[in-house]
DRENDO-1510 file (C-alpha; in Angstrom, 1 decimal, always signed):
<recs>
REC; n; res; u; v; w
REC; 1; UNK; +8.0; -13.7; -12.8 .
REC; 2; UNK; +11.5; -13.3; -14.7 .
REC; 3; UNK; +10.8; -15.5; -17.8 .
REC; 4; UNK; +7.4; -13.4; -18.2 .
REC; 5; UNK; +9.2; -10.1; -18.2 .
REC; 6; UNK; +11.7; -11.3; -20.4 .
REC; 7; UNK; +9.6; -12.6; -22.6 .
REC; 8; UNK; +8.0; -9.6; -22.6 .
REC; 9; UNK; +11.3; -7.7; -23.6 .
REC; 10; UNK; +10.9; -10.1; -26.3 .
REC; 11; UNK; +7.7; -8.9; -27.5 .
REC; 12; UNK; +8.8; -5.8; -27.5 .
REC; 13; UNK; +11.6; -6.0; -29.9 .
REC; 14; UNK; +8.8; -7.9; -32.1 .
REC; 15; UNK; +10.6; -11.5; -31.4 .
REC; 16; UNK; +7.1; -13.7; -31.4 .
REC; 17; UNK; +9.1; -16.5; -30.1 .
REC; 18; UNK; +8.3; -14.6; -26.0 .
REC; 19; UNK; +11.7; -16.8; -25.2 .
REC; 20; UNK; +11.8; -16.0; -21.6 .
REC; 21; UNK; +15.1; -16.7; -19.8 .
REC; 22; UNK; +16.5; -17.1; -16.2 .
REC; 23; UNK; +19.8; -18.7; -14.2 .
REC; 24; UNK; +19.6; -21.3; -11.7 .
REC; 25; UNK; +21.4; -18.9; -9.9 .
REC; 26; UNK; +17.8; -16.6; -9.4 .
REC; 27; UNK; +16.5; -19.9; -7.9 .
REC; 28; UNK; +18.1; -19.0; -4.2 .
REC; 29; UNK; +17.7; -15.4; -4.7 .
REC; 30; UNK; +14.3; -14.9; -5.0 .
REC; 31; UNK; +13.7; -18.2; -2.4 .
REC; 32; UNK; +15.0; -15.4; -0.7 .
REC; 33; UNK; +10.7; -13.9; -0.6 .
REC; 34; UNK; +10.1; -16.1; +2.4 .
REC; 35; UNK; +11.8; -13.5; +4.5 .
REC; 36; UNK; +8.6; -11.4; +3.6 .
REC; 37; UNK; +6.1; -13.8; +5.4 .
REC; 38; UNK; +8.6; -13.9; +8.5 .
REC; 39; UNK; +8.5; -10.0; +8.4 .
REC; 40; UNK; +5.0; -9.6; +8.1 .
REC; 41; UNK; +3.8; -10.5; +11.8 .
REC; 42; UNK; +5.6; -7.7; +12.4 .
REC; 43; UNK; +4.9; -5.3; +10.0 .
REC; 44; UNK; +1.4; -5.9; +9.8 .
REC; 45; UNK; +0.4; -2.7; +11.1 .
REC; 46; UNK; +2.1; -0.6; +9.3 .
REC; 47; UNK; +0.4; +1.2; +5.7 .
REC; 48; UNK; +0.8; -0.9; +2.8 .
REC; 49; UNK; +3.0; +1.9; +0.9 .
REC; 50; UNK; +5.4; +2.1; +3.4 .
REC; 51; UNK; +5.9; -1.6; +3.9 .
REC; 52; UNK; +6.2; -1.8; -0.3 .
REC; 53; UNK; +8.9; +1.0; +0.5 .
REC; 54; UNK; +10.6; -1.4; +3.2 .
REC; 55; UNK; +10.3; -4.4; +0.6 .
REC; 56; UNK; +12.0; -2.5; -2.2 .
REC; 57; UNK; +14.5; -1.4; +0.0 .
REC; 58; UNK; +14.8; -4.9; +1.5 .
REC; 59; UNK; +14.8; -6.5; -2.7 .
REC; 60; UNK; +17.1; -4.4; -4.1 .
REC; 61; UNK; +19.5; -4.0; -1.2 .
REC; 62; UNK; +19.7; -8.4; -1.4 .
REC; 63; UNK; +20.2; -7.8; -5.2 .
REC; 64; UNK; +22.9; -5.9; -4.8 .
REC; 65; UNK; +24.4; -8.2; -2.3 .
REC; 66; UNK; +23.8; -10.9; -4.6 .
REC; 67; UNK; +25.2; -9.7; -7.6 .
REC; 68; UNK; +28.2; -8.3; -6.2 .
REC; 69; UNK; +29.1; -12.0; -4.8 .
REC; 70; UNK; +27.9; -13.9; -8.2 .
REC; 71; UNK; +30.0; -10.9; -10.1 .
REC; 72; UNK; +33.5; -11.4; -8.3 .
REC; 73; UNK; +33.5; -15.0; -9.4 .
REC; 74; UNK; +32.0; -13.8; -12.9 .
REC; 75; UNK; +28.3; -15.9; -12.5 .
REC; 76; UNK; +26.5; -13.0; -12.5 .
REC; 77; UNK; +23.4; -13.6; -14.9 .
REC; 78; UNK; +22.4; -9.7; -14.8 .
REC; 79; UNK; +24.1; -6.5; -16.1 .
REC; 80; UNK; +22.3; -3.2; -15.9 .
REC; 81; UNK; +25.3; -1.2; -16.9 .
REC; 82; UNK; +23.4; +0.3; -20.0 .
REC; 83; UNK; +20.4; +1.4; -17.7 .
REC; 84; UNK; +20.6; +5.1; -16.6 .
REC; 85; UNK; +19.4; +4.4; -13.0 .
REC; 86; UNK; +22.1; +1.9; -12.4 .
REC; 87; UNK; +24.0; +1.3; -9.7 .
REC; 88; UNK; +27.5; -0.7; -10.3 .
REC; 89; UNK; +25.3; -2.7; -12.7 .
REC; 90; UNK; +23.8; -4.6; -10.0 .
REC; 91; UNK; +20.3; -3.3; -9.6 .
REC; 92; UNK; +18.3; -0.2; -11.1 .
REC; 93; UNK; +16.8; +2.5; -8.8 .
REC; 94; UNK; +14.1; +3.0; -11.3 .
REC; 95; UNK; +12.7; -0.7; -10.4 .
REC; 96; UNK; +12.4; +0.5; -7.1 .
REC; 97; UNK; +8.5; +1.0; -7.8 .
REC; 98; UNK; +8.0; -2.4; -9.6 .
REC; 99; UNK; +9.8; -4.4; -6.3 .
REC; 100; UNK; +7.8; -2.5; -4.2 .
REC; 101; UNK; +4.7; -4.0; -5.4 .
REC; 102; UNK; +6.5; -7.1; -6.1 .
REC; 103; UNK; +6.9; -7.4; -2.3 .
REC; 104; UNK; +3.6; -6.6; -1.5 .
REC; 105; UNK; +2.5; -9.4; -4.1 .
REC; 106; UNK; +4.5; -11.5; -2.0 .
REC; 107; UNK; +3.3; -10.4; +1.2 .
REC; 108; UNK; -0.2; -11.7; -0.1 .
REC; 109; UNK; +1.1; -14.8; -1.4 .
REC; 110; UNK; +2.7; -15.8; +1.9 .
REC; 111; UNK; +0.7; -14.6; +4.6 .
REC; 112; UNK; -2.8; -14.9; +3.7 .
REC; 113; UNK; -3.3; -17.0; +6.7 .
REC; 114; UNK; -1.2; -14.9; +8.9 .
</recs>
């Protein structure tokens, strides 16, 4: 998912190359989607939107965790500090839309049998 919206970015500054790119370090963080299918039992009941509202919560709130960690020992692969809707550089609110439905991707992805 990272290395296509990257590359994207890419296209967008008309670099026909699409280089995508990602850090190992994304590898554990977005392993991180399992706890989606665990939460889903659970949640199962309640409207989609609102469950893509818990998820974005849920995403960027680990982001920020995540960073934070990764950027006291300087390994953090992401800076949002241009962005206007940042937050310490760790996450943007205005993804907050794009996680939801990131999480409800997910959600499809690891329950379908649930």
């Amino acid at each position: 998912m990272e290395i296509i919206y990257t590359s994207l970015d890419s296209f967008r500054k008309k670099d026909m190359t699409l280089m995508g790119n990602t850090s190992i370090w994304m590898f554990p963080i977005y392993g991180m989607a399992f706890v989606i299918g665990e939460a889903y039992p659970l949640m199962k009941k309640i409207p989609p939107l609102f469950r893509g509202g818990i998820y974005g919560a849920g995403i960027l709130s680990f982001e920020y965790v995540s960073g934070s960690l990764l950027k006291k020992h300087k390994l953090c692969p992401w800076d949002y500090s241009k962005a206007k809707l940042n937050v310490n550089g760790l996450i943007r609110l205005d993804y907050f839309p794009l996680w939801m439905g990131a999480g409800l991707i997910f959600e499809r992805i690891l329950c379908h049998d649930k």
